[in-house]
C-alpha positions in Angstrom: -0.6 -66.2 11.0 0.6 -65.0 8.0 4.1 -62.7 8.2 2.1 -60.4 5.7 -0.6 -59.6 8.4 1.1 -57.5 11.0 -0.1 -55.0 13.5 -1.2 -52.3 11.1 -3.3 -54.7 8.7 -4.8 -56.5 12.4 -5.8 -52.8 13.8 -9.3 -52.3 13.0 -9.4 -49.1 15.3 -10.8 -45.8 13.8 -7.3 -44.5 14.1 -6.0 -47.7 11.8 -8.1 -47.8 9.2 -7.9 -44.2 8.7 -4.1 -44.5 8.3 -4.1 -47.8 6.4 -6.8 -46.4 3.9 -6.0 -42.9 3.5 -3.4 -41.2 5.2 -0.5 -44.0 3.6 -2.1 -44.5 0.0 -2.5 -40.7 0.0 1.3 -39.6 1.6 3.3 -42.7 0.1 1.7 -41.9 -3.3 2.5 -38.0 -2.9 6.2 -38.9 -1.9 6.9 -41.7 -4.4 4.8 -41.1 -7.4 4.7 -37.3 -7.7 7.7 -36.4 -6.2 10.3 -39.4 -7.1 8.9 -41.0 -10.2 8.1 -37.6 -11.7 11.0 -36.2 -10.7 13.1 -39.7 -12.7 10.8 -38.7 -15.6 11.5 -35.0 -16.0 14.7 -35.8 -16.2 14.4 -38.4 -18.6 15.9 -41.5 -17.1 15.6 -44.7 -18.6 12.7 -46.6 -17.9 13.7 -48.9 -15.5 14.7 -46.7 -13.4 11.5 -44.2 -13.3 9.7 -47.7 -12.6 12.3 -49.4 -10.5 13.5 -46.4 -7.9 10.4 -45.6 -6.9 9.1 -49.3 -6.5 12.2 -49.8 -4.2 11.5 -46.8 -2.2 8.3 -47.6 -1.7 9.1 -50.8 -0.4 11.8 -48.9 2.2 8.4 -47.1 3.2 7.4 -50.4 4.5 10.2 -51.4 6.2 9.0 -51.0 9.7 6.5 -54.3 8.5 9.4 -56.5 7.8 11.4 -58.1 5.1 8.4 -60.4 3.7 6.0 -56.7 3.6 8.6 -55.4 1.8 9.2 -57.7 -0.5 5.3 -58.4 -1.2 4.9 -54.5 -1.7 7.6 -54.8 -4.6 5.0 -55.9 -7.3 2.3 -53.0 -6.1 4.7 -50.8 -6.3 5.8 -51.5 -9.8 2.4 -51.4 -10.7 1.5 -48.0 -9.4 4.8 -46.9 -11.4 3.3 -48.3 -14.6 -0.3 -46.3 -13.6 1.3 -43.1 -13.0 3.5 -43.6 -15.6 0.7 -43.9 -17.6 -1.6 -41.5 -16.4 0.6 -39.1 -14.5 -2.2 -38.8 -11.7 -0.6 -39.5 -8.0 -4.5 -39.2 -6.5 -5.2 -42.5 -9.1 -2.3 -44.3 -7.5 -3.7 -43.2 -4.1 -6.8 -44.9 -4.8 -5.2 -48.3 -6.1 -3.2 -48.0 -3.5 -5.6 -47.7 -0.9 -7.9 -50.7 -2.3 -5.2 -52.7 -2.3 -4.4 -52.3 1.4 -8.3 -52.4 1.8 -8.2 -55.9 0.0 -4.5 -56.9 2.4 -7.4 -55.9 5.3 -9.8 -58.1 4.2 -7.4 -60.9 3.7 -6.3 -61.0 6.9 -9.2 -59.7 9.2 -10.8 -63.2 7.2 -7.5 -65.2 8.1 -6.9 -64.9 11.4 -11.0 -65.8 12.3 
């Protein structure tokens, strides 16, 4: 089994799936994207850190997963930087955020069968 599918992305309980595709996209994105990031902007640091704090944060969100979560949520992370960044919408990171751990799901509910 993959190091990237632990317990949370192998819980297919009501209780999981809610968590994994809305309560985390929605709080992680609040905490990181709207708080942090905007925060980095506002004050007008230099781009890589507005995109490379919060990326790192948001892979210290996932620490509890282990190393290789962590360092596979690096790239996501950047790229939600670059969409709020962009759009300056937290909800639209959400939503990326919450298709990609419904894609992760997919992934491995489909591996481990």
């Amino acid at each position: 089994m993959f190091a990237l599918c632990g317990p949370s992305l192998l819980d297919h309980s009501a209780a999981g799936l809610f968590r994994l595709l809305l309560l985390a996209p929605l709080l992680e994105e609040l905490i990181v994207r709207a708080g942090l990031q905007e925060w980095l902007m506002r004050k007008g640091s230099p781009a890589a850190l507005v995109l490379g704090v919060p990326a790192l944060a948001f892979s210290l969100l996932h620490v509890m997963s282990g190393g290789q979560a962590m360092a596979a949520v690096l790239l996501p992370g950047l790229a939600f930087g670059l969409i709020y960044r962009r759009w300056r919408d937290w909800r639209l990171c959400a939503l990326v955020h919450a298709l990609c751990n419904g894609v992760a799901l997919s992934f491995c509910s489909f591996s481990i069968h």
